[in-house]
C-alpha positions as CSV (number, residue, x, y, z in Angstrom):
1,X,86.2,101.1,122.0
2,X,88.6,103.6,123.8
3,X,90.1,106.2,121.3
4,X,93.3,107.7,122.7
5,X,95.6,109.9,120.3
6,X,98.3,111.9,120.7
7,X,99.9,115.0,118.9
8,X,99.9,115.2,114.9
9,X,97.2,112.5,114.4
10,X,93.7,113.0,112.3
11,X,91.2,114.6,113.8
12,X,88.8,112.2,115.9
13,X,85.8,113.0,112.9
14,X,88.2,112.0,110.2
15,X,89.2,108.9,112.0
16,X,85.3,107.9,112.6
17,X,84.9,108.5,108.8
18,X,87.7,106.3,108.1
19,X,87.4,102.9,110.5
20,X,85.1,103.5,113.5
21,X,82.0,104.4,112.1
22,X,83.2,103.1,108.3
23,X,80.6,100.2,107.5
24,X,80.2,97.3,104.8
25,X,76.9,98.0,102.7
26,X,74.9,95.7,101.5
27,X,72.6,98.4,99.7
28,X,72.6,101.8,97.9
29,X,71.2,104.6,97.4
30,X,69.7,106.5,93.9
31,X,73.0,109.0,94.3
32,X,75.1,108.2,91.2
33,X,79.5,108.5,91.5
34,X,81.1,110.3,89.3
35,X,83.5,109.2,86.7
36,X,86.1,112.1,88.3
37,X,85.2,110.4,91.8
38,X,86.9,106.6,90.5
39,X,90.0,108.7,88.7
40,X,89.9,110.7,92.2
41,X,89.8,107.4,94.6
42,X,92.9,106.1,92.1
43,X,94.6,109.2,92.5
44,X,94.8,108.0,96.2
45,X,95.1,104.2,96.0
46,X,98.3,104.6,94.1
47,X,99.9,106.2,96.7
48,X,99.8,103.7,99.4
49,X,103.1,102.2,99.9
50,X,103.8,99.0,98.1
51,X,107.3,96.5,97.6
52,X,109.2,98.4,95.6
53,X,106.6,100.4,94.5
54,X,105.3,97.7,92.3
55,X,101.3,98.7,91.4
56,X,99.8,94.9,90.8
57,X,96.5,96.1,90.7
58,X,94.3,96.2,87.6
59,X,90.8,97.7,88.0
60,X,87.9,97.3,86.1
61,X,85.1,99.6,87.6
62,X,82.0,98.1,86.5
63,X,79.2,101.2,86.3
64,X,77.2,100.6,83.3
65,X,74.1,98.6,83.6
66,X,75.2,95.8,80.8
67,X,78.4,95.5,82.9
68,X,76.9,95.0,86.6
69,X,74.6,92.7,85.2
70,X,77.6,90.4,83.7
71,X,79.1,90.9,86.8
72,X,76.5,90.0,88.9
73,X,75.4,87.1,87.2
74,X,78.9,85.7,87.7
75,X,78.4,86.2,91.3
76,X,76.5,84.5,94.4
77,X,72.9,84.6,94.5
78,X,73.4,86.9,97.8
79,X,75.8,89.2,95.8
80,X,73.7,90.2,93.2
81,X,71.5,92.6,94.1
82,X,74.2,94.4,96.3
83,X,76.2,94.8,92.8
84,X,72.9,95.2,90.6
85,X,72.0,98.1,92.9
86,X,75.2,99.7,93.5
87,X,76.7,102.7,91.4
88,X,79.0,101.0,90.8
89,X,81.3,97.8,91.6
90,X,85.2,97.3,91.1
91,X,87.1,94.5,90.2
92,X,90.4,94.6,92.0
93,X,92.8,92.0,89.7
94,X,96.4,91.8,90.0
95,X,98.9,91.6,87.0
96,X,101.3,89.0,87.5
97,X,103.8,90.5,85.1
98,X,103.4,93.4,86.9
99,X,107.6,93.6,86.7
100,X,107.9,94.6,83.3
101,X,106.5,97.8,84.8
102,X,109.4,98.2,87.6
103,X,111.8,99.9,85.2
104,X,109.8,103.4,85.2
105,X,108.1,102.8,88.4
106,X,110.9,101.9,91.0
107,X,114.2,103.5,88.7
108,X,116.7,103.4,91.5
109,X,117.7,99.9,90.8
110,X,117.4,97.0,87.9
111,X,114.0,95.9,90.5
112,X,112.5,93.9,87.3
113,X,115.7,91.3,87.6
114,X,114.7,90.4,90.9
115,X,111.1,89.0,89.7
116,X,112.3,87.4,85.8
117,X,111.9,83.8,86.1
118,X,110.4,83.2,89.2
119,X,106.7,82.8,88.3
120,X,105.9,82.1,91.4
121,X,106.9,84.7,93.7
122,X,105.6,87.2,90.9
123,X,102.5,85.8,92.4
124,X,102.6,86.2,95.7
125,X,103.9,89.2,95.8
126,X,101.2,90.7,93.2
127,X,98.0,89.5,95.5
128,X,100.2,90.7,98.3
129,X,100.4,94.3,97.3
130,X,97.1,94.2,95.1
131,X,95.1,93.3,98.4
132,X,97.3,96.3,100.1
133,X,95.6,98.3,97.1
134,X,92.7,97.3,98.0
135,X,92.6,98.2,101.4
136,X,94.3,101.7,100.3
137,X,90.8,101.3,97.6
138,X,88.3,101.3,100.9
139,X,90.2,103.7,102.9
140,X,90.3,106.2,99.7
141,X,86.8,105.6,99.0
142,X,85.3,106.6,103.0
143,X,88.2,109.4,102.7
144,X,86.0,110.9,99.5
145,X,82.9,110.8,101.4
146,X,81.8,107.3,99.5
147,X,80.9,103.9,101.1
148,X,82.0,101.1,100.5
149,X,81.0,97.0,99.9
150,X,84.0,95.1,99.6
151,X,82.7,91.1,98.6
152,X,84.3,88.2,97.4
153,X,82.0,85.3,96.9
154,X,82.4,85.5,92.9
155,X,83.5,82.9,90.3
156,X,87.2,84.6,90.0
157,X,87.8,82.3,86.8
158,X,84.9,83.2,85.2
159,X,84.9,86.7,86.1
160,X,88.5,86.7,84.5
161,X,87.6,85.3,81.5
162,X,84.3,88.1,81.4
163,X,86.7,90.9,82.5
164,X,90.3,90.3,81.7
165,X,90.3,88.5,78.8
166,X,92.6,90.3,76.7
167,X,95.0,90.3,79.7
168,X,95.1,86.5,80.7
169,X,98.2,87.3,83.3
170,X,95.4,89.5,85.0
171,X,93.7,87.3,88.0
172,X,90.7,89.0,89.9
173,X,91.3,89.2,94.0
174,X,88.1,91.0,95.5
175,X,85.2,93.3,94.1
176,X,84.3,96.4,96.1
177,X,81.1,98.2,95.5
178,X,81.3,101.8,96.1
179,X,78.6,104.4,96.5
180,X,76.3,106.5,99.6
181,X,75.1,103.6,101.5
182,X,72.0,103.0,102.4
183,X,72.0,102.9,106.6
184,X,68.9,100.3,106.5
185,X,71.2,97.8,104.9
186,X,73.8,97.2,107.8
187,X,73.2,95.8,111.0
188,X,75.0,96.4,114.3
189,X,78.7,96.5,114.1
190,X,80.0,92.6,114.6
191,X,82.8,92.8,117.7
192,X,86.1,93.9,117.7
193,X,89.2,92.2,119.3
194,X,90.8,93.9,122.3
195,X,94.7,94.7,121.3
196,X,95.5,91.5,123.8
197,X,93.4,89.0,121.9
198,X,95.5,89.1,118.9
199,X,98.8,90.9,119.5
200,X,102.0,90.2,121.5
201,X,104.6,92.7,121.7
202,X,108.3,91.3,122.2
């Protein structure tokens, strides 16, 4: 893949870091993460631009042993181990009520009006700007030296009722296992579309 920048950009380490040398791991290794390492990967996720600065997302970071476990056994049989094994794996949910929070969080106008009523585009637009935040979630993990094992092949109902039970507006979208990967887990890098494949430019 050809790598062309121009002026102002990230430096070409940064940028391998990031999303050309940035992997999907399938295992871990014995290096715990820190409980100031999730507030720290937050700290960044909540700065990625959202509509209206609405922040949909509702995380539950799974690190203790009893929680995994619950987690995994809600999960595919080739999902397991990956979240048995890792330090530890998020839950990346989305609050469909996430409006009643638009009064403090986006002040310049009355933003909660536009969403009262209308269920429906609640939800789209929460797992529309919760699966931003969890983009913003893998990029701010790689950015603080962690890897990263985003997965969806989970029971989401069940893994609501586990983990959001006494928030039943809260719907899982993806879990994400974050820690120092283990380089024996991945295999080569599947291809990559060329810019034509995929994009027009009118």
């Amino acid at each position: 893949m050809t790598k062309q920048y121009h002026d102002n950009v990230l430096s070409s380490a940064v940028l391998d870091q990031l999303f050309f040398e940035g992997r999907t791991y399938n295992g871990w290794l014995d290096k715990s993460v820190s409980d100031e390492q999730m507030r720290a990967i937050w700290d960044l996720v909540k700065m990625g631009p959202t509509s209206a600065n609405m922040q949909p997302s509702r995380i539950v970071w799974c690190k203790s042993d009893d929680a995994k476990r619950r987690l995994a056994d809600l999960s595919s049989e080739g999902n397991r181990e990956k979240i048995l094994t890792a330090p530890v794996t998020a839950i990346i949910g989305y609050d469909i009520d996430f409006h009643e929070e638009l009064p403090w969080l986006f002040p310049h106008t009355d933003a909660k009006s536009w969403f009262e009523g209308d269920e429906t585009g609640r939800k789209v637009g929460a797992f529309r700007n919760s699966s931003l935040q969890g983009g913003y979630f893998i990029l701010a993990a790689r950015a603080l030296g962690l890897d990263t094992g985003p997965m969806s092949g989970f029971d989401n109902a069940a893994v609501d009722k586990e983990f959001f039970a006494d928030d039943p507006r809260v719907t899982s979208n993806f879990i994400c296992s974050i820690g120092y990967g283990d380089p024996s887990s991945i295999f080569d890098r599947s291809p990559r579309p060329d810019f034509d494949r995929f994009n027009v430019i009118v």
